[in-house]
C-alpha positions as CSV (number, residue, x, y, z in Angstrom):
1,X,11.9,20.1,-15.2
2,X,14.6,17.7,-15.3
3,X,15.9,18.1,-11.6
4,X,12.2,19.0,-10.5
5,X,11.4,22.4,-8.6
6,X,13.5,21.9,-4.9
7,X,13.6,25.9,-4.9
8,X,9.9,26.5,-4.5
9,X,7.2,25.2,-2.3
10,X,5.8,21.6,-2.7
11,X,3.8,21.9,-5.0
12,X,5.7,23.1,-8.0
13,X,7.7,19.9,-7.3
14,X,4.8,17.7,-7.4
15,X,4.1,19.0,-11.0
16,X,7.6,19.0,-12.3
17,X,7.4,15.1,-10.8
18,X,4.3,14.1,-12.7
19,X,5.0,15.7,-16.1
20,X,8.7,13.9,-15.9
21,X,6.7,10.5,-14.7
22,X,4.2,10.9,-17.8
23,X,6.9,11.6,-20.0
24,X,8.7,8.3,-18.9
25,X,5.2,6.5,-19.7
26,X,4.4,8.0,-22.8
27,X,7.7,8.1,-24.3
28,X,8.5,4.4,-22.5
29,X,11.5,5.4,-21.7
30,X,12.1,3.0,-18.5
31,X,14.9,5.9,-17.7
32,X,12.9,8.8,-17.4
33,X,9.8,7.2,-15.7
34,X,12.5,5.7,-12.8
35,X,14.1,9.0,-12.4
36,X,10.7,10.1,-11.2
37,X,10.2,7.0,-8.9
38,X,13.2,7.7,-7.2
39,X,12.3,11.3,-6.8
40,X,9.0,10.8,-5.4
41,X,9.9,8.4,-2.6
42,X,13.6,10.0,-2.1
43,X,13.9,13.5,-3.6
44,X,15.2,16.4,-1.5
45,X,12.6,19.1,-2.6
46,X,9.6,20.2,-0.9
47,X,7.5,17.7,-3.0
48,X,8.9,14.5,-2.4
49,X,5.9,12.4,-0.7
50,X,7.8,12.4,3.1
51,X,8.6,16.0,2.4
52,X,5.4,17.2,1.4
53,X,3.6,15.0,4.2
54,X,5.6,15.6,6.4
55,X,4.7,13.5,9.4
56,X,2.6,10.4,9.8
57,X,-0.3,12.5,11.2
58,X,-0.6,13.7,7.7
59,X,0.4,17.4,7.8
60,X,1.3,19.2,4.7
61,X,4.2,21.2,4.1
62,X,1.7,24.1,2.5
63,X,-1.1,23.6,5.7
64,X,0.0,26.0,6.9
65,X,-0.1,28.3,3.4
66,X,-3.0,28.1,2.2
67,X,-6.3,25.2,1.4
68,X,-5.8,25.6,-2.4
69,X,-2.1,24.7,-2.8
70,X,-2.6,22.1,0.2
71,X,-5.0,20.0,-1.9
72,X,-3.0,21.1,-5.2
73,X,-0.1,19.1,-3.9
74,X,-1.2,16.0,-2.7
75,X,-3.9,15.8,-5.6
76,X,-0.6,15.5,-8.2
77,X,1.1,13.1,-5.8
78,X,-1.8,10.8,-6.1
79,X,-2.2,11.1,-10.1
80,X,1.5,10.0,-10.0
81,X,0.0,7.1,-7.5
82,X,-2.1,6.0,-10.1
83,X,0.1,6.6,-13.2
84,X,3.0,4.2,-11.3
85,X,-0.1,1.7,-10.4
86,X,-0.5,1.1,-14.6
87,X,3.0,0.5,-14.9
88,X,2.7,-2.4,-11.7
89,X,3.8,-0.2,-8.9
90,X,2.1,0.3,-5.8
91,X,3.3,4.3,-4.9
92,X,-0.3,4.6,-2.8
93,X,1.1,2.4,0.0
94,X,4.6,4.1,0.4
95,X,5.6,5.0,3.6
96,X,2.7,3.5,5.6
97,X,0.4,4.8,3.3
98,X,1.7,8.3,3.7
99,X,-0.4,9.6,1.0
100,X,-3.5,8.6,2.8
101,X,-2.7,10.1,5.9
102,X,-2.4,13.2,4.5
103,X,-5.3,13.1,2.5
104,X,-7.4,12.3,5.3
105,X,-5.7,15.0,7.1
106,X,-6.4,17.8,4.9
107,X,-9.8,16.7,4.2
108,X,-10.8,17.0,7.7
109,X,-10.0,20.4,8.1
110,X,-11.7,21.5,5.3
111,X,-14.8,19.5,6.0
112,X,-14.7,22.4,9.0
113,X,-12.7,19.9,12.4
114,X,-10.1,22.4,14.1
115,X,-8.9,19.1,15.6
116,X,-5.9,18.6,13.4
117,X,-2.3,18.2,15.2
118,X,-0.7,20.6,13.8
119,X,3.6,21.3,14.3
120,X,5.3,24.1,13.1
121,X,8.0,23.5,11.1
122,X,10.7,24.9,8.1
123,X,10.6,23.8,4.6
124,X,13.3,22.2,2.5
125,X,14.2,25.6,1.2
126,X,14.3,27.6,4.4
127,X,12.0,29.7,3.0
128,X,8.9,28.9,4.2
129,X,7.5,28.5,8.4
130,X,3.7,28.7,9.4
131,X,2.7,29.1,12.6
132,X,-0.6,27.6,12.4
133,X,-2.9,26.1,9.9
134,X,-4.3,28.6,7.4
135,X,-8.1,29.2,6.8
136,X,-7.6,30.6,3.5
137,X,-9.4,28.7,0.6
138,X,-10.7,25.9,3.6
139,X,-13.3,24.7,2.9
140,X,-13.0,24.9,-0.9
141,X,-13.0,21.6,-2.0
142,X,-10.7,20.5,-5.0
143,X,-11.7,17.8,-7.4
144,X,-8.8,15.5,-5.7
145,X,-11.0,13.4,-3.9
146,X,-13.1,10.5,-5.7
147,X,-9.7,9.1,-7.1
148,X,-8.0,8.4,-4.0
149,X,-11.5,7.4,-2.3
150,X,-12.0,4.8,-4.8
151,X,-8.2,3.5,-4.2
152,X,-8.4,3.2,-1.0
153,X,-11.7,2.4,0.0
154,X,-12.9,0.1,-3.1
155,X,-9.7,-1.2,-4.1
156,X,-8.1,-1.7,-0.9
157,X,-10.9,-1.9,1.6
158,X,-9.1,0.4,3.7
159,X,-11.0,3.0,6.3
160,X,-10.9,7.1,5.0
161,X,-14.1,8.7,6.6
162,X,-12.9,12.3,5.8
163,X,-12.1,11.3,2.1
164,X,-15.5,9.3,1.6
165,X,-17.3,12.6,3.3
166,X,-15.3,14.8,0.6
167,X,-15.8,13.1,-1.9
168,X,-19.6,12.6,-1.4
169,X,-19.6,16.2,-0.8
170,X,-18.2,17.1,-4.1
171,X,-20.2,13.7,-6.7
172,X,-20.4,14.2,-9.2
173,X,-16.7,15.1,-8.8
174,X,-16.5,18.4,-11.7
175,X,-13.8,19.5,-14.1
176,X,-10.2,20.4,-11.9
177,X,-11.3,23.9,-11.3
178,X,-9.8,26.7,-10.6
179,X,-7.5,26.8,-13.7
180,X,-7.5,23.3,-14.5
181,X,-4.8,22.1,-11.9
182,X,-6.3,18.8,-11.5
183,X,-8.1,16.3,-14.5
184,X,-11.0,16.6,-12.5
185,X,-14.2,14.3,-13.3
186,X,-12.8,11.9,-11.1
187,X,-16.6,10.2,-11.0
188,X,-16.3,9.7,-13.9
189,X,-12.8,8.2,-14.8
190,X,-12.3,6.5,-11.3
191,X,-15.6,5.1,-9.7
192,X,-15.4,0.9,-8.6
193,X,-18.9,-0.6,-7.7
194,X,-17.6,-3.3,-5.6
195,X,-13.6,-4.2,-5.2
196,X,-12.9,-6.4,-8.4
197,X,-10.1,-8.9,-9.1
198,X,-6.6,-6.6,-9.7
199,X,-5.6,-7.4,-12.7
200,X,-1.9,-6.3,-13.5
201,X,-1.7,-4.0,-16.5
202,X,0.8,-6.9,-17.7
203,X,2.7,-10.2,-17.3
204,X,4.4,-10.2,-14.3
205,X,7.5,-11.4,-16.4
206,X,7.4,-7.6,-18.0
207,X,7.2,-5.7,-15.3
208,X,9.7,-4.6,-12.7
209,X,10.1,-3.1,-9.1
210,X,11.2,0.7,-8.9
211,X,12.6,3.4,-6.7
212,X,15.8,1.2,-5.3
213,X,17.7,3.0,-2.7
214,X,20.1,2.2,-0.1
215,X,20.9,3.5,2.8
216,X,24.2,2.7,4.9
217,X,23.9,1.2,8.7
218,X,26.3,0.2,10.5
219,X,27.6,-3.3,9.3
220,X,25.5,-3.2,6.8
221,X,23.8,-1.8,3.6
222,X,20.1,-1.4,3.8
223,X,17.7,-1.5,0.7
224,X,14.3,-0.7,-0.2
225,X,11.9,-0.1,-2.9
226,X,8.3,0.4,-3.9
227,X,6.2,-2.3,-3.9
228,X,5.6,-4.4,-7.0
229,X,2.0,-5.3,-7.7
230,X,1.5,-9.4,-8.0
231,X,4.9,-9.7,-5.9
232,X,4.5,-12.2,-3.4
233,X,9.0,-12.2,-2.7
234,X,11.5,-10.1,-3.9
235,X,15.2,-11.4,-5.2
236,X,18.1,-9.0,-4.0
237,X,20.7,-9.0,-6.0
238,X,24.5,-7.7,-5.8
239,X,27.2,-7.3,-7.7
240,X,30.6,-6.0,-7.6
241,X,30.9,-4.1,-10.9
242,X,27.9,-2.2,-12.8
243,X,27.9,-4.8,-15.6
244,X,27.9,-7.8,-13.3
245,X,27.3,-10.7,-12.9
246,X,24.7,-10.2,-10.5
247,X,24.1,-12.8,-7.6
248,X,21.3,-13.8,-5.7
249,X,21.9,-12.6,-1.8
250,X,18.5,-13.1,-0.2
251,X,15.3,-13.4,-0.3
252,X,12.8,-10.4,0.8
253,X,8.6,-11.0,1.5
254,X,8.5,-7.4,1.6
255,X,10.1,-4.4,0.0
256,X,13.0,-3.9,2.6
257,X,16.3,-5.8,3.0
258,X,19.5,-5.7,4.8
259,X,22.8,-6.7,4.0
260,X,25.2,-7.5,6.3
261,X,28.0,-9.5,4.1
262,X,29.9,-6.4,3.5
263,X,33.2,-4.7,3.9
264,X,33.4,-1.1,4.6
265,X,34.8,0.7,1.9
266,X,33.6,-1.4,-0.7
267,X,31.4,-0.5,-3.7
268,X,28.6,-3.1,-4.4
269,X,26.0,-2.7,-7.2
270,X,22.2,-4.2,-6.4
271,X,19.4,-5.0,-8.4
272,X,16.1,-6.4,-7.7
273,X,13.4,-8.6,-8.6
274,X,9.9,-9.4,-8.1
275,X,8.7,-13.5,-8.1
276,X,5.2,-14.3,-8.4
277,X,2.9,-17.1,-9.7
278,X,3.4,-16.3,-13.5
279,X,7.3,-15.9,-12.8
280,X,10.0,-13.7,-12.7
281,X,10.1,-9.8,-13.1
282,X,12.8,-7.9,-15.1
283,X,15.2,-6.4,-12.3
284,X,14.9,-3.0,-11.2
285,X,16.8,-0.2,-11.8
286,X,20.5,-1.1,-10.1
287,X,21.5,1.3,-7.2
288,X,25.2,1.7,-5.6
289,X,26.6,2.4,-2.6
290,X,30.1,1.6,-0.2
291,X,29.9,-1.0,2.7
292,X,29.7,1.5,5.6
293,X,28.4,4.6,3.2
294,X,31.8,6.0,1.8
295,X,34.6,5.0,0.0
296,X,38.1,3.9,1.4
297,X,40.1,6.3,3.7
298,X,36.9,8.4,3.5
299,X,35.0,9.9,6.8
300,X,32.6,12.2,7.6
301,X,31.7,14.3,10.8
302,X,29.9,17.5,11.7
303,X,32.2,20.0,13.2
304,X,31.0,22.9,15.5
305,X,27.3,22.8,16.7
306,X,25.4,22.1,14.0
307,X,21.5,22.0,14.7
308,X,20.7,18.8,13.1
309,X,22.9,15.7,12.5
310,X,24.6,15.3,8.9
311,X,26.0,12.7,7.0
312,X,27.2,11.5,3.3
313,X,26.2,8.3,1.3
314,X,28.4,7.8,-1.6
315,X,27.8,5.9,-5.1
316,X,29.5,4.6,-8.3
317,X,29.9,8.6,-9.0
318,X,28.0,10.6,-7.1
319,X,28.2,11.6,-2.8
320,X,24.9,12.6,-1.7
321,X,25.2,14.9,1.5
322,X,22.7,15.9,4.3
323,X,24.3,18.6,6.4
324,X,22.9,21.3,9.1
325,X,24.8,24.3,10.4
326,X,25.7,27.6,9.7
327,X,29.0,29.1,7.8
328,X,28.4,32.2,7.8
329,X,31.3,35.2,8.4
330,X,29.3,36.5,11.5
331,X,28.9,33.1,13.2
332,X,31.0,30.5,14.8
333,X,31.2,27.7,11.9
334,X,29.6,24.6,11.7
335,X,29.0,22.5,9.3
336,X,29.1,18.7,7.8
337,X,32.3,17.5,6.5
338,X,33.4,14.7,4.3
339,X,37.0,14.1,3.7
340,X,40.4,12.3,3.2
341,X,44.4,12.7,4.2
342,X,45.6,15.9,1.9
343,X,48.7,14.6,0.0
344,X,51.8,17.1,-0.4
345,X,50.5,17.7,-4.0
346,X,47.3,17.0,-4.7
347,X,44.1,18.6,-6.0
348,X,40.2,17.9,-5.6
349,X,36.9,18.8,-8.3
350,X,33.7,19.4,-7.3
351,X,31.2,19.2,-9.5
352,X,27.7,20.7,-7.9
353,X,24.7,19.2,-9.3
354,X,21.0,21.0,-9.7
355,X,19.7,21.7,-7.2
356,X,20.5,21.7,-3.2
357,X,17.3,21.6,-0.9
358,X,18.0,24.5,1.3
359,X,18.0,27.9,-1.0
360,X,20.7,29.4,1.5
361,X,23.0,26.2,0.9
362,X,27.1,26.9,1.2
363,X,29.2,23.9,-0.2
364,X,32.8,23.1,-1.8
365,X,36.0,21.8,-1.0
366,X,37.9,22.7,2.1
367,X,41.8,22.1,3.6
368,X,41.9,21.8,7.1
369,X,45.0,21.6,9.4
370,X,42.5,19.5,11.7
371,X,38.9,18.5,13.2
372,X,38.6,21.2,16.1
373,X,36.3,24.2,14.9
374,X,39.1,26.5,15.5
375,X,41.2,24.7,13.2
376,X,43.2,26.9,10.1
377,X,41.4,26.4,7.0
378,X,41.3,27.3,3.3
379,X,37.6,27.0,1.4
380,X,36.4,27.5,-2.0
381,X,32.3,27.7,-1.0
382,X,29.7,27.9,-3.8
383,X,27.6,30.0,-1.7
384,X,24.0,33.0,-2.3
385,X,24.1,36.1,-1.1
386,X,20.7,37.1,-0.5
387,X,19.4,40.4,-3.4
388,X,16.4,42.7,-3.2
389,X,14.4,39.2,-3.8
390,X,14.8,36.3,-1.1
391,X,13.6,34.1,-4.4
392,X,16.3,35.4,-6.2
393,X,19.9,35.5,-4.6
394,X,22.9,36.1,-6.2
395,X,25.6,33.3,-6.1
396,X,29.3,33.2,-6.0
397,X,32.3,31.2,-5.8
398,X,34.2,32.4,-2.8
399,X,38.0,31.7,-2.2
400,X,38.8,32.5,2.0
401,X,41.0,31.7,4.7
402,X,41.2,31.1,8.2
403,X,44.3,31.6,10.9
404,X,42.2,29.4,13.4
405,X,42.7,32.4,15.6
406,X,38.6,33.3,14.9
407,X,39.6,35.6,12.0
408,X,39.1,34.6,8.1
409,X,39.3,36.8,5.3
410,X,37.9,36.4,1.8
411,X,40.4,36.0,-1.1
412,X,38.6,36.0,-4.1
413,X,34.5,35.9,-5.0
414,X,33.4,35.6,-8.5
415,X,29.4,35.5,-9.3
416,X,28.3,32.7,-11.0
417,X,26.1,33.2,-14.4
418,X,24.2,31.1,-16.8
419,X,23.8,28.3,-17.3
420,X,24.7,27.5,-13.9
421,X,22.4,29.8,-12.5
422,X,18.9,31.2,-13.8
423,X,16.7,33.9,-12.3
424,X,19.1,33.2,-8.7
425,X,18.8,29.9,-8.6
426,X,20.9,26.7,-9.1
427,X,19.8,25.1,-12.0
428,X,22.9,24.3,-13.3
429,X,25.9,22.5,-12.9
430,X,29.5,24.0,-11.9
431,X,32.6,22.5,-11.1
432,X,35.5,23.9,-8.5
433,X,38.5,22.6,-7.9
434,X,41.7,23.3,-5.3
435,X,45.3,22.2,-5.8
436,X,47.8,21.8,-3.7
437,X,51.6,22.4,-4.9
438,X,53.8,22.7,-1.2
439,X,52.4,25.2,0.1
440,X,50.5,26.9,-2.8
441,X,46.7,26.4,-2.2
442,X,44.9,27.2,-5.7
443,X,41.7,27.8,-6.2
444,X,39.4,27.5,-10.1
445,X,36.2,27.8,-11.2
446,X,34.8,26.0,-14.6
447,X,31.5,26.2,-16.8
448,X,32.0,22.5,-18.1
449,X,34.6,20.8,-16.3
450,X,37.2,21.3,-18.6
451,X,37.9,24.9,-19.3
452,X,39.5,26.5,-16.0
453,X,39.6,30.0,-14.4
454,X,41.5,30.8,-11.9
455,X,39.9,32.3,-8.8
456,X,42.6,32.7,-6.1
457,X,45.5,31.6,-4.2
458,X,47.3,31.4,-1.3
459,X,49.9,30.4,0.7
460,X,49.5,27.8,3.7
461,X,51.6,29.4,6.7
462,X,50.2,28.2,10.2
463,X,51.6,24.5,10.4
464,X,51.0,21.5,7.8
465,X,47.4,20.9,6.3
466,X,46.6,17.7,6.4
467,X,42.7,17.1,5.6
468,X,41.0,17.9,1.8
469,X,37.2,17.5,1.7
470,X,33.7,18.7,1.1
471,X,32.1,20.9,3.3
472,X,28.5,21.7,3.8
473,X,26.2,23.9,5.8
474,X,22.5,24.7,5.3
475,X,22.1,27.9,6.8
476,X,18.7,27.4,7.6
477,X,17.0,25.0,11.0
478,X,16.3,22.5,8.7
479,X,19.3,20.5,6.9
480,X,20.0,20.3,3.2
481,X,20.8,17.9,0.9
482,X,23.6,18.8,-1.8
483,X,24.7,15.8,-4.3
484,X,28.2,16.6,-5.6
485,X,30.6,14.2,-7.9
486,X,34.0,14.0,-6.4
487,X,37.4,13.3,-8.7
């Protein structure tokens, strides 16, 4: 539950997410209920809220599935919505309001419109494309709708014809039937007469904004966060180190802001605040990132044809990769790669966290003479091969070669067992690691990071390697995202 449910559709994702977010609350543990922020407006699984709407039209990643899991989804996104609204933060308005959209999207089919856009499209996982909008369970409406009406109609004053209709459809909204997915009674809990002063659930001085994240432009790092309830300005704040001191860099009306006093290559530490009448909040949650996106003599490209555009964004200790493409032994390869000069001796560990997005994900460490697809290469590829289940692969550690003549052979593959894998799927972490001694290449394999296993070796013989990096490839038409710690 810790690393959420990226394997499956959306909407085991969205309950992972809520259970972890309660847990936070409950426990108030600032930790846990953050972990959950940051998953809900930047996780990589189906059931992140731009993942499971998946378009500003408001379609839903399980449309296409079925009614009943459509409405399951986006009914636990919005109880996380209001959860995060107690604690001062204003999830319902992410992304333009995403949640909304698709609310007022899915409602409108079941209240019987064929009208809907609908758009075809893969899943995170690769598992999962539907052609068209399905018609099983429409029409059954879920008690999801008198919470979300009452947000953002009587709260907001904003316009949600298909919601209001649903939910007068349904009043006196019931228990969460079938099975007790949803709390249900939302008449009951969530009804406003008339929109009513908003009184924050505490001083603005003890509350905080949430859900930092940066992303890397050129010239310049890019921040946002979720909006802080009685904000009227946000303080950005950067450091150099985790500890500090943190300075003031700008100020930001809304929940976006740009900086362009960087160097490339550099690691900065951020932190934010909200300012209102009563004061000053606590600072968020810091975030970190390099001027530019990686560190130092670091650089990433795709290589070969690759169907979507990769990239990497690296942190204090963690690279965060998006890559596309195929390696596959029948195909030409093309993949994402992130890497640095190879030094005569020198050695690289990979340690793979839970979970990548795409269910058919190959990643690890690669030497490369060159760039050029045909270039010789040696790779140590955490990689499935699919079993008698398509839920279930098995997965491997694979050690192969290429001349760059279009031929590669595989060295070594050892399967990979608990606890880095469960019922054929990544749930835990594993670490590889290559060496380099002359010509020697060296590939291990290691259960904890510090006990090694050898997997294979072999000799370098077609000219002088000169790139060590991470290589990527989703295998699916949709990318992945794989988050890796690099030593």
């Amino acid at each position: 539950m810790a690393e959420f449910a990226p394997f499956a559709n959306g909407n085991w994702d969205g309950a992972a997410l809520k259970t972890v977010m309660a847990i936070g609350i409950y426990c108030n543990n600032r930790g846990i209920f953050e972990r959950a922020i940051r998953y809900y407006v930047n996780g990589w699984g189906n059931g992140s809220l731009t993942n499971y709407i998946i378009n500003d039209q408001g379609q839903v990643q399980e449309t296409g599935r079925d009614q009943a899991h459509s409405q399951l989804g986006i009914g636990m996104l919005a109880e996380c919505s209001e959860m995060a609204w107690h604690q001062g933060l204003d999830l319902y308005s992410y992304a333009g309001n995403r949640l909304l959209k698709g609310f007022e999207y899915t409602a409108r089919y079941n209240l019987g419109d064929n009208g809907i856009p609908y758009t075809p499209a893969i899943d995170r996982t690769g598992k999962y494309l539907h052609q068209r909008p399905s018609e099983i369970a429409r029409g059954n409406l879920r008690a999801v709708y008198e919470q979300v009406y009452n947000h953002y109609v009587k709260r907001m004053g904003l316009n949600a014809p298909y919601i209001a209709r649903a939910a007068e459809k349904l009043r006196p909204e019931g228990p969460g039937n079938p099975g007790a997915d949803h709390p249900g009674y939302g008449t009951l809990f969530y009804t406003i007469d008339s929109p009513a002063a908003q009184h924050l659930p505490a001083p603005i001085t003890m509350l905080s904004p949430a859900g930092l994240q940066l992303e890397a432009k050129p010239g310049s790092n890019l921040l946002s966060w979720v909006r802080m309830r009685g904000a009227t300005a946000y303080k950005v704040k950067r450091a150099e180190k985790r500890e500090g001191p943190f300075v003031t860099i700008g100020v930001a009306e809304e929940n976006i802001f740009s900086d362009s006093g960087i160097k490339n290559g550099k690691l900065y530490y951020y932190t934010v605040t909200g300012t209102g009448n009563n004061g000053e909040s606590l600072p968020s949650f810091p975030v970190s990132g390099y001027g530019g996106g990686l560190p130092r003599d670091w650089h990433n490209i795709d290589i070969g044809s690759v169907n979507k555009p990769g990239y990497a964004l690296a942190g204090e200790d963690i690279f965060r990769i998006e890559a596309g493409g195929m390696l596959k032994d029948s195909l030409p390869p093309a993949f994402n790669y992130t890497y640095r000069k190879l030094k005569k001796n020198d050695e690289m560990i990979m340690e793979l966290y839970p979970q990548p997005s795409s269910q058919f994900t190959a990643v690890g460490p690669m030497v490369r003479a060159d760039l050029r697809e045909a270039s010789p290469f040696l790779a140590l590829l955490i990689r499935p091969v699919v079993a008698k289940e398509l839920e279930a692969p098995n997965w491997f550690a694979e050690l192969s070669q290429g001349s760059g003549a279009g031929t590669s052979a595989i060295i070594s593959r050892q399967a990979l067992a608990a606890p880095a894998v469960t019922n054929g799927r990544l749930t835990g972490r594993y670490w590889i690691k290559i060496t380099r001694k002359g010509n020697l290449l060296t590939g291990w394999g290691s259960d904890d990071g510090h006990s090694w296993r050898q997997l294979g070796e072999s000799r370098w013989t077609t000219g002088a390697p000169l790139l060590l990096g991470i290589a990527a490839a989703s295998n699916i038409a949709n990318t992945t995202t794989v988050r890796v710690a690099v030593k």
